[in-house]
C-alpha positions in Angstrom: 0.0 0.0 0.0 2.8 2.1 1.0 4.2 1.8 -2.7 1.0 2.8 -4.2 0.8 6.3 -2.5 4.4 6.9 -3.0 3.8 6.3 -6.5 0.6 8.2 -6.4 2.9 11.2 -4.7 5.0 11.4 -7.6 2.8 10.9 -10.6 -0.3 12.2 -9.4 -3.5 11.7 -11.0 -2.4 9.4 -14.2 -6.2 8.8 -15.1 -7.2 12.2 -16.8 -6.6 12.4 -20.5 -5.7 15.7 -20.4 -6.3 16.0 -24.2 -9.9 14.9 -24.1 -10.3 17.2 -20.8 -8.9 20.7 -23.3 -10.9 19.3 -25.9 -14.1 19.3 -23.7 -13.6 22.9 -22.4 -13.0 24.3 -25.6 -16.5 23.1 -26.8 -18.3 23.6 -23.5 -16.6 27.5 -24.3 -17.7 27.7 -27.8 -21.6 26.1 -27.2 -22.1 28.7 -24.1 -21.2 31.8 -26.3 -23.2 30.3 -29.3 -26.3 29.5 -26.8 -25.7 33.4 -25.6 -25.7 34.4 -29.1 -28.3 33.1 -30.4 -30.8 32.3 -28.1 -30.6 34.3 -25.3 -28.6 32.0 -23.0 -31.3 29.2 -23.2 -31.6 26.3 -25.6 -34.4 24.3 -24.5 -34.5 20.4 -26.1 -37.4 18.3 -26.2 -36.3 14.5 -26.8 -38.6 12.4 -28.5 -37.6 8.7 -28.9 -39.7 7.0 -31.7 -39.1 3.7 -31.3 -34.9 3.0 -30.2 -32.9 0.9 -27.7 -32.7 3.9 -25.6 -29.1 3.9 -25.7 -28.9 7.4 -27.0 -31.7 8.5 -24.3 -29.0 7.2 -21.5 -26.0 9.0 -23.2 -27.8 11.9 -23.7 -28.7 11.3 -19.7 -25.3 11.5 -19.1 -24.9 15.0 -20.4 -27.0 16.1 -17.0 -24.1 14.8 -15.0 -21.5 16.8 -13.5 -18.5 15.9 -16.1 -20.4 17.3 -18.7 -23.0 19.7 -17.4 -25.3 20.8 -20.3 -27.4 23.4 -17.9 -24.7 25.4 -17.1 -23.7 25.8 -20.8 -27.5 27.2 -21.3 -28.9 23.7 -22.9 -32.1 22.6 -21.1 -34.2 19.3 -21.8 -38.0 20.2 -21.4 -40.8 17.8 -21.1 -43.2 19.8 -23.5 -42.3 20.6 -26.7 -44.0 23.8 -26.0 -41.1 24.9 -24.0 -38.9 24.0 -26.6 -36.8 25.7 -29.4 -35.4 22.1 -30.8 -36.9 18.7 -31.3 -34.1 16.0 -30.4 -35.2 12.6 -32.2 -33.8 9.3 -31.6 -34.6 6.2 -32.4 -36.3 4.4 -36.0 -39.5 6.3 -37.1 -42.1 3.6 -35.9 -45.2 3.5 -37.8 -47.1 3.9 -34.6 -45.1 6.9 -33.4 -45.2 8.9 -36.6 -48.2 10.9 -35.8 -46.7 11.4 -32.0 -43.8 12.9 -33.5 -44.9 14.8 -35.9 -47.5 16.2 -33.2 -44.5 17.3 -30.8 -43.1 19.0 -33.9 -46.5 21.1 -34.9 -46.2 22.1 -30.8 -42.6 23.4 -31.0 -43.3 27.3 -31.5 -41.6 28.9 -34.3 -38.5 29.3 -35.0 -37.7 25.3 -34.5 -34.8 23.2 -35.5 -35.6 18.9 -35.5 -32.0 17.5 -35.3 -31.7 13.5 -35.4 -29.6 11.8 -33.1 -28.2 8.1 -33.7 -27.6 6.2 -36.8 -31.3 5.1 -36.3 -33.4 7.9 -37.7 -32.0 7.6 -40.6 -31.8 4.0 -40.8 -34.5 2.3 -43.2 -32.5 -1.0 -44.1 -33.3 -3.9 -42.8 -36.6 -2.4 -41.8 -37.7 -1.3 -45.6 -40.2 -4.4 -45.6 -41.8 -3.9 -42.3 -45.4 -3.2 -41.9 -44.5 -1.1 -39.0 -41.6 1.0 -39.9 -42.1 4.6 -41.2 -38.4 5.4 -41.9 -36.7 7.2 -42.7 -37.7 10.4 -40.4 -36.0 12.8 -43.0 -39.2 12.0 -45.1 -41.5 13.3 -42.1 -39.4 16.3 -41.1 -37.3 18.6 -41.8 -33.9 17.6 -40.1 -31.5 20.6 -39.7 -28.8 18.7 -38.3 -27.8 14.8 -37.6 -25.3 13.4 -35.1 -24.1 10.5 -35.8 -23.4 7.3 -34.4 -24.7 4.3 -32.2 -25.4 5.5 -29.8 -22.7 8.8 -29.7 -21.0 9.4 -26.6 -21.8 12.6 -25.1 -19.1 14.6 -25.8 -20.2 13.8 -29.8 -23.1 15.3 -28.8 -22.1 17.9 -27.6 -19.5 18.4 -30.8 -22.7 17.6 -32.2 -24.6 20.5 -30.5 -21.9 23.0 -32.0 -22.1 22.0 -35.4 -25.7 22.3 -35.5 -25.5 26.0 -33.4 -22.9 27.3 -35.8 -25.1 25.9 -38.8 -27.9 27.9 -37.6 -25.5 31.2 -37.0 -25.0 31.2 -41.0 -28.6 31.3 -41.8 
């Protein structure tokens, strides 16, 4: 034990990447200004999952965490899409969740991004010949923005995030 924390003494903490951790505050930097830019300091998200694994739904759960901290950046997820300014869809357009999607969509008052999150919504193969597949969700909305992946790990997200708020700055 004694060698451990002489070891630990000299090297200090060896399990940060300290790449990844410049990386990570860059972004976190550049989303906050963007966020103040453009929408006031609040970006509000509604998540709608039409039909995954929910494996992008627990990554993007893991943006709310300390590490990562969406809120204090100015990015909020809100249960109605009322509240929100973006419409965050996972998961393969279902036939039974079309009209559910398309509903939280009509809610979302205007101006209103739908970005697609996962390899999923845009997946159609090998779920062409299904009776109860709708997809691709590109031919039921607009999608401004996709981040890709399966499922993306929240810092592609968030890198995902930035693309899509310096995409809308150019408009």
């Amino acid at each position: 034990m004694i060698k451990f924390w002489k070891r630990r003494a000299e090297k200090g903490i060896i399990t940060k990447n300290r790449v990844l951790e410049k990386q990570l505050e860059q972004i976190k930097k550049e989303i906050k200004q963007s966020v103040n830019k453009n929408f006031a300091g609040s970006l509000a998200i509604r998540m709608v999952d039409s039909g995954s694994c929910n494996a992008c739904e627990a990554e993007c759960n893991a943006l709310a965490n300390s590490y990562y901290d969406l809120e204090r950046l100015g990015i909020y997820f809100v249960a109605s899409p009322r509240h929100a300014d973006v419409l965050l869809l996972s998961g393969v357009m279902t036939f039974n969740m079309t009209p559910h999607v398309k509903d939280a969509y009509e809610q979302i008052p205007a101006p209103k991004w739908v970005i697609s999150l996962g390899d999923c919504p845009l997946m159609q193969a090998p779920f062409e010949a299904s009776y109860a597949i709708n997809a691709p969700a590109e031919k039921h909305l607009l999608i401004a923005h996709h981040i890709h992946g399966c499922p993306p790990s929240p810092l592609e997200i968030m890198q995902g995030l930035l693309e899509f708020l310096k995409k809308i700055e150019t408009i």
